[in-house]
C-alpha positions as CSV (number, residue, x, y, z in Angstrom):
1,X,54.9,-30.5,-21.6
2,X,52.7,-27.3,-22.1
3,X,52.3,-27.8,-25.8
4,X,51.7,-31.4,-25.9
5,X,48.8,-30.3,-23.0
6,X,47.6,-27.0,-25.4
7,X,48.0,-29.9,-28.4
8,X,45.0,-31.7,-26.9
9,X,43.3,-28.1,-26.1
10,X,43.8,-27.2,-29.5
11,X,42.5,-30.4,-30.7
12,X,39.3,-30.1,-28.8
13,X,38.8,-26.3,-30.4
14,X,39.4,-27.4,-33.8
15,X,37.0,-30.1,-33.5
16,X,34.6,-27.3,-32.3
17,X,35.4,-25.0,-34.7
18,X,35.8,-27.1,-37.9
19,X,32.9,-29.4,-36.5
20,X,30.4,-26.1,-36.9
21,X,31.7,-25.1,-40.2
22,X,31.3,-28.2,-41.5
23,X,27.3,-28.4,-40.2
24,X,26.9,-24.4,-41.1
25,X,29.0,-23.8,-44.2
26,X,29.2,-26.8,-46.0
27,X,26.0,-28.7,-45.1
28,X,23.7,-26.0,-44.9
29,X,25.5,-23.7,-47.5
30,X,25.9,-20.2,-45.1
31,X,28.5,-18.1,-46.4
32,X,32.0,-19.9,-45.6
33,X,33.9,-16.9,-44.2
34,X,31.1,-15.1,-41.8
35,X,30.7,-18.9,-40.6
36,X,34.4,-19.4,-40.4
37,X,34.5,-16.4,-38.2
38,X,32.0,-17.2,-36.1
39,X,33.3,-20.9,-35.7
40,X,36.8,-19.4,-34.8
41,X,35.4,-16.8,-32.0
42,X,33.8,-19.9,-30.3
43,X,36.4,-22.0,-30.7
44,X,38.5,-19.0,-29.1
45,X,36.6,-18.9,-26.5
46,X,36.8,-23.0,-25.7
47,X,40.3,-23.3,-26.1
48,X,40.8,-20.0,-23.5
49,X,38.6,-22.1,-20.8
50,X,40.5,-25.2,-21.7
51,X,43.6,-23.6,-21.8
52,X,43.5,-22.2,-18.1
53,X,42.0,-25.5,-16.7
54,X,44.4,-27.6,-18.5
55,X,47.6,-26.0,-19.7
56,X,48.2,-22.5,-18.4
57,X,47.7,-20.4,-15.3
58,X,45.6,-17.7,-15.1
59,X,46.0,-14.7,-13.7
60,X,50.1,-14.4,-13.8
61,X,50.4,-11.5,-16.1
62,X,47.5,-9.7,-16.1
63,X,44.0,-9.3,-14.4
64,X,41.5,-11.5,-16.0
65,X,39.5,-9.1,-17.8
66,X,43.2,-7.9,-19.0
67,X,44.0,-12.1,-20.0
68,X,40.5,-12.5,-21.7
69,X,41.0,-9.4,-23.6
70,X,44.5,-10.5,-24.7
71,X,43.7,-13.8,-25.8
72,X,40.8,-12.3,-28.1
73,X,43.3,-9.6,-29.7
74,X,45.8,-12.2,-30.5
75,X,43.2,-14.5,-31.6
76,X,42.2,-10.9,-33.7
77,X,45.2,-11.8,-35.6
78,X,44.8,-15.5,-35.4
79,X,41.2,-14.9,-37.2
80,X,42.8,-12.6,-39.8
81,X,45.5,-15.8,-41.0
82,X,42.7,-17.7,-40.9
83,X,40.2,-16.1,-43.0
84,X,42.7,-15.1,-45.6
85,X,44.2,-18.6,-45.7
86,X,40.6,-20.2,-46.1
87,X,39.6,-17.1,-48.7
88,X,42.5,-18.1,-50.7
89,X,42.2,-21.5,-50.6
90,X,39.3,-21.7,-51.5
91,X,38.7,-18.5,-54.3
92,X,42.3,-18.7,-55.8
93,X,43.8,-22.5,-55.3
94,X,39.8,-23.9,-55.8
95,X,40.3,-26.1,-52.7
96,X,37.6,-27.6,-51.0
97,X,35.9,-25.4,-48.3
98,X,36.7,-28.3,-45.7
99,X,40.4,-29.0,-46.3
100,X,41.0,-25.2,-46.4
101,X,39.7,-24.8,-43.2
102,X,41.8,-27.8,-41.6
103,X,44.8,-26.2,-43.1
104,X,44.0,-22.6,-41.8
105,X,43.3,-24.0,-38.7
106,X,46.6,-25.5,-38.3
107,X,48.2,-22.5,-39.6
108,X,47.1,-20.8,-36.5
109,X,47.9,-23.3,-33.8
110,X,51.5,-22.3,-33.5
111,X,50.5,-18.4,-33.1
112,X,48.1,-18.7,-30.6
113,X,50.1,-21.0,-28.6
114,X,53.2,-18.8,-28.6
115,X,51.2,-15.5,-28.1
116,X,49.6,-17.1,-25.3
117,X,52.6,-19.0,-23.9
118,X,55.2,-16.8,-24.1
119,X,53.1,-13.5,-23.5
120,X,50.1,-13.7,-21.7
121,X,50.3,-16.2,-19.4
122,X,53.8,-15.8,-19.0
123,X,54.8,-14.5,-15.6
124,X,56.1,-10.8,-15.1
125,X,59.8,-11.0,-15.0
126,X,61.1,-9.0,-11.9
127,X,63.5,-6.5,-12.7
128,X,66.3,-6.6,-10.3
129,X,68.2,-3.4,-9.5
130,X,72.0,-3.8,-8.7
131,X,73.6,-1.3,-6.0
132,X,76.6,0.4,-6.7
């Protein structure tokens, strides 16, 4: 049920972040990949207030300043795919700037959700310590 919940969380961030590169990017003709970062660190930060509304719980693994921190290194690696994918698609395979950025978008949904599903908001496992 949790990815069907971070499905619509996603959704939501995509909208942000694809919605702003469209206006910035391909409207008013800023460089596509600083705006595609920029437009992935916001959406970042929406889906991670979404996300622990909506879908996850906060606070199970690690202090918040520890969870916010997490959730921007994976994202870290989220935003590397991402620019790569949309630099490629768009410089090598002459795709348009707005169909690249739907499809590096997708390619990061599954990452981020299970980073942050099965890492950082996943409970600690208690280790359990058999006598002899």
């Amino acid at each position: 049920m949790k990815i069907v919940k971070y499905f619509f969380v996603g959704g939501v961030s995509a909208c942000v972040d694809i919605g702003l590169f469209t206006i910035f990017a391909i409207f008013l003709g800023f460089n596509y990949l600083l705006v595609g970062m920029c437009t992935f660190l916001l959406a970042t930060a929406v889906n991670y207030v979404l996300s622990i509304y909506h879908v996850f719980e906060s606070g199970v693994r690690f202090t918040k300043k520890k969870e916010i921190i997490a959730v921007f290194l994976v994202s870290g690696v989220g935003l590397l795919i991402n620019q790569v994918i949309l630099f490629a698609s768009v410089e090598i395979f002459d795709v348009s700037k707005f169909f690249s950025k739907i499809v590096a978008s997708g390619s990061v949904f599954i990452w981020n959700y299970s980073l942050r599903s099965f890492y950082i908001f996943q409970a600690k496992k208690e280790r359990s310590f058999k006598s002899s």
